[in-house]
C-alpha positions in Angstrom: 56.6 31.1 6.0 57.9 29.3 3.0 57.8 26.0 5.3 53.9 26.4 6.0 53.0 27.3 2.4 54.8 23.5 1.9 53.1 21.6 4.3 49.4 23.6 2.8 50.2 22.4 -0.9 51.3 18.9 0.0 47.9 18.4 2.5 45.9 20.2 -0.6 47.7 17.6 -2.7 47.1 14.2 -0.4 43.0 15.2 -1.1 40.5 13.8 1.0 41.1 9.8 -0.1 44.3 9.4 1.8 42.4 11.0 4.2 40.2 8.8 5.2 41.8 5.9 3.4 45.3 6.7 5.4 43.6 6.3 8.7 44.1 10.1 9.4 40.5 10.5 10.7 40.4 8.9 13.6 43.4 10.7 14.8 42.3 13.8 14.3 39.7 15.5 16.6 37.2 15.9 13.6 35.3 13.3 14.6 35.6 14.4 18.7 34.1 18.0 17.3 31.4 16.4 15.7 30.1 13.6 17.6 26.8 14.6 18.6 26.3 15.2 14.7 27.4 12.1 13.7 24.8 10.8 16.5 22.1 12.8 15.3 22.9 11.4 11.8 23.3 7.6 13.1 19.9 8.4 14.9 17.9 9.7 12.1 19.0 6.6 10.0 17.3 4.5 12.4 14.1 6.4 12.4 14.3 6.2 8.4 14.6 2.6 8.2 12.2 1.4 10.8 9.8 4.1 9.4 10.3 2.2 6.1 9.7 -1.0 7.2 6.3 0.0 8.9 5.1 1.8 5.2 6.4 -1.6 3.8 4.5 -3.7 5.9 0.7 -1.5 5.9 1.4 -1.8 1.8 1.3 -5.4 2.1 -1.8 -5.3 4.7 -3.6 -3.0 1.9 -2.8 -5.1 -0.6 -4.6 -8.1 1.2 -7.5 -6.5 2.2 -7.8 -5.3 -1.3 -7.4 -8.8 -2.8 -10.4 -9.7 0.1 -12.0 -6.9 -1.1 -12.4 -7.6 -4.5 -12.7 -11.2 -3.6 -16.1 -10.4 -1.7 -17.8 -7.8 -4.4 -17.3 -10.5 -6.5 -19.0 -12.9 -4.8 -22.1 -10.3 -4.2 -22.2 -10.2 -7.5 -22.8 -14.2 -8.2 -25.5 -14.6 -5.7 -26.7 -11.1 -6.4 -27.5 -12.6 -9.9 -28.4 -16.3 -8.7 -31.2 -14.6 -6.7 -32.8 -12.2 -8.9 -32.5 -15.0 -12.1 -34.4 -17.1 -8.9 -36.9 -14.4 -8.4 -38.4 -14.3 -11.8 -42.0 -15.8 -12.3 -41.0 -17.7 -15.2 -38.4 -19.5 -12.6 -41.0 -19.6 -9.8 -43.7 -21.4 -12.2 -41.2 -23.9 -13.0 -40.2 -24.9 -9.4 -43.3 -25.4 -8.9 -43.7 -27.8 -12.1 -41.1 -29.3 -10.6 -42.3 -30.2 -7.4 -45.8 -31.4 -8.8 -47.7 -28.4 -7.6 -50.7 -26.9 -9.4 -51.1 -23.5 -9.5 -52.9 -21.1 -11.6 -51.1 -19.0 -14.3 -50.1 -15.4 -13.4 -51.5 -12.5 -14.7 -49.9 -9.5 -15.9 -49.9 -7.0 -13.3 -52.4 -3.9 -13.4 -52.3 -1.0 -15.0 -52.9 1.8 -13.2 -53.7 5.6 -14.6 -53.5 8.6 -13.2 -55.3 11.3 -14.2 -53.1 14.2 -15.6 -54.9 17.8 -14.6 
């Protein structure tokens, strides 16, 4: 008994870094009792990293379409204001100056009431 309770301390003793640093894992059948773990492991880390690199790559697509995004509102916004400063009468009366045509002055547009009852 005395010899077992020796070997116990001194394999308490060694710990788990001259374990694995000694070379002692792949001769013992830890790793033959636990393969398909290990392969379930080794399989999920592929699944994780290509799952990664797909959420990495759709960031980068978001991001681009949201620079275009922006990119296009923006330029709504320019002609949006080129047209309605084009629209105004006191721009439309002086095209028209421009371009030698004679036309008579604009009135102020009607007034209508409604009768409240």
């Amino acid at each position: 008994m005395s010899e077992k309770k020796r070997k116990a301390e001194k394999k308490r003793k060694e710990g788990i870094f001259s374990f694995l640093l000694g070379g002692r894992l792949f001769t013992s059948n830890i790793l033959t009792k636990n393969a398909m773990l290990l392969g379930l492991i080794v399989v999920y880390c592929f699944f994780y990293v290509s799952n990664r690199y797909q959420h990495e790559k759709e960031l980068v697509r978001i991001d681009k379409l949201t620079k275009r995004r922006n990119e296009i509102r923006n330029n709504l916004l320019v002609v949006k204001s080129e047209f309605a400063r084009e629209r105004r009468n006191s721009a439309i009366e002086d095209k028209l100056k421009e371009n030698n045509i004679e036309v008579q002055p604009l009135s102020t547009p009607y007034i209508i009431y409604k009768d409240k009852q």
